[in-house]
N, C-alpha and C positions, 0 to 999 in steps of 0.2 A: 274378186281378189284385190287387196290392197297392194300398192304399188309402194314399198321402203323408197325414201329421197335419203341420198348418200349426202353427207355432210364432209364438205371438201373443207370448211373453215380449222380443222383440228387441225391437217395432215400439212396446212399452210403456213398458220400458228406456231408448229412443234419445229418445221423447221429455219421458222424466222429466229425462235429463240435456239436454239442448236448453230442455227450461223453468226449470232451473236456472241455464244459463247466458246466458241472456236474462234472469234476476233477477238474476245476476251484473252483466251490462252494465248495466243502468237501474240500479243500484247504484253502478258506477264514473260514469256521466254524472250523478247528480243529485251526487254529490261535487262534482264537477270542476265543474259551474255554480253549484255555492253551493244547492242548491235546500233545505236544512235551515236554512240562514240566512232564506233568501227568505221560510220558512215559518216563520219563529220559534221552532224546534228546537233549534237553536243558536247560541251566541251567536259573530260575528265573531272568528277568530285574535286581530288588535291589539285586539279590543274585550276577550277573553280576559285578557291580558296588560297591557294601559293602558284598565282600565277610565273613568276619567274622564276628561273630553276635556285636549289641552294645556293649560297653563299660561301663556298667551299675554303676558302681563301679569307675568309674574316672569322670562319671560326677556326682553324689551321692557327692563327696571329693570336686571337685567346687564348687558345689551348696553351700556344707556345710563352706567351704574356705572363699564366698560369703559374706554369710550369718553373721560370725563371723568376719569380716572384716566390718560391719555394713550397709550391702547392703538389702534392704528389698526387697527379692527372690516374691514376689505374682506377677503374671500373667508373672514370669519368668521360660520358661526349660531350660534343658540342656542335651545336649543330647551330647556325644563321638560314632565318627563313625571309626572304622576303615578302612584304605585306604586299594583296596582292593589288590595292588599292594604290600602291607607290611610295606610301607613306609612310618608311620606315624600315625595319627588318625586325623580327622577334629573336632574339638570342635564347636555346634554348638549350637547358645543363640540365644532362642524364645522370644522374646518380644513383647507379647500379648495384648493389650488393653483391648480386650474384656475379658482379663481373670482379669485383675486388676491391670494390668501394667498401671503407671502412667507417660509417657514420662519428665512431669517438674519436676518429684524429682530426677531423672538423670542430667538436666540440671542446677537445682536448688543447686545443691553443700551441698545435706542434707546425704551428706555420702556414696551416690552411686555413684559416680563418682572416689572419693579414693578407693571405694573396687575395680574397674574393675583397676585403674594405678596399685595398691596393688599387683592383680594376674596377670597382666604383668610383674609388676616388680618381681613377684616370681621366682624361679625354679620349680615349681610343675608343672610346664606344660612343660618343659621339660622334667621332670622328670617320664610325667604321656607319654612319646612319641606322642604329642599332634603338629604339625608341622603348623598346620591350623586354624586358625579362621574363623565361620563367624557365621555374626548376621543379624537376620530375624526380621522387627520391622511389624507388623498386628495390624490394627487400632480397634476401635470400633465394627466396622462390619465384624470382622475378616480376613480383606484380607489385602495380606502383599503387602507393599509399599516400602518398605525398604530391598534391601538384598544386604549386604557390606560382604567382605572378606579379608582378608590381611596372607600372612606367618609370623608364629609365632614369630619366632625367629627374623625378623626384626622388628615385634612391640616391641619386648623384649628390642632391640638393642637401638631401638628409645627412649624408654619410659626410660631407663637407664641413658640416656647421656642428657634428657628433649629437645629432637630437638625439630625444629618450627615446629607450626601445618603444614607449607607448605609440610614439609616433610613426616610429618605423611599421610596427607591426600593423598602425591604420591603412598604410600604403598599399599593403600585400593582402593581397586576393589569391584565394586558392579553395580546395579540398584539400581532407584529411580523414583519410579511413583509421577514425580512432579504434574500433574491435583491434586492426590489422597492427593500429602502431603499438598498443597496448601487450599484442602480443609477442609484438619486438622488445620489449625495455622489460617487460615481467619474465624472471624465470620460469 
């Protein structure tokens, strides 16, 4: 009679990669709950990227700047982030539809269009270490179609000396969901 030799290399194998992949999963689950956060490993995504908290109080002085400049502020934020590098703050104007923001009174020259040259042309945004601009335009149904940015201090520059739009428009960097806007201005 032959004598079978059991092969112990499968039963060793199977669960070298079975305890691998159960270090795999507690790996993907403490990701996905933050458990590196939770434990002080790592620091927050926006905590990563806006290391100081908002700027509560410099966009509070816009709004109000805005506002008395005779800009009607409804379904407009404004929010100051600080860079997280030190360098600055990003000023950053929500123009909301859904919230009562009306795009043709900006266009329309009923006084909001002076108040946004007005705080270009100010120092207050230098003054407030604000180096960034940028605007978020979100239609009716809330979802933003529009997001332009430009450095401050060259709108500043620009808006001071009344360059050509050509120039203006080099400054500004952004997206633009044409399907989205297309179907804003088309009946």
């Amino acid at each position: 009679m032959e004598e079978v030799k059991r092969r112990r290399g499968c039963r060793t194998g199977c669960l070298v990669v079975l305890l691998l992949l159960l270090l795999l999963l507690g790996w993907v689950l403490a990701m996905r709950w933050g458990a590196l956060e939770r434990l002080g490993l790592r620091k927050p995504i926006a905590e990563q990227v806006f290391s100081p908290p908002p700027d509560r109080a410099a966009a509070a002085a816009i709004t109000q700047a805005l506002e008395q400049s005779g800009m009607n502020t409804q379904g407009i934020a404004v929010h100051v982030l600080p860079m997280a590098s030190g360098e600055g703050s990003v000023a950053l104007f929500t123009l909301d539809a859904s919230q009562g923001f009306d795009p043709e009174r900006l266009l329309a020259g009923a006084g909001d269009w002076e108040a946004l040259e007005h705080l270009l042309s100010d120092q207050s945004l230098e003054e407030m270490n604000i180096t960034r601009l940028a605007v978020d335009y979100a239609n009716e149904e809330g979802k933003s179609i529009i997001v332009l940015t430009a450095d401050a201090s060259e709108l500043h520059a620009l808006s001071n000396r009344d360059a050509p739009q050509e120039e203006v428009m080099q400054a500004i960097k952004g997206y633009i969901d044409l399907p989205a806007l297309l179907g804003e201005v088309a009946p």
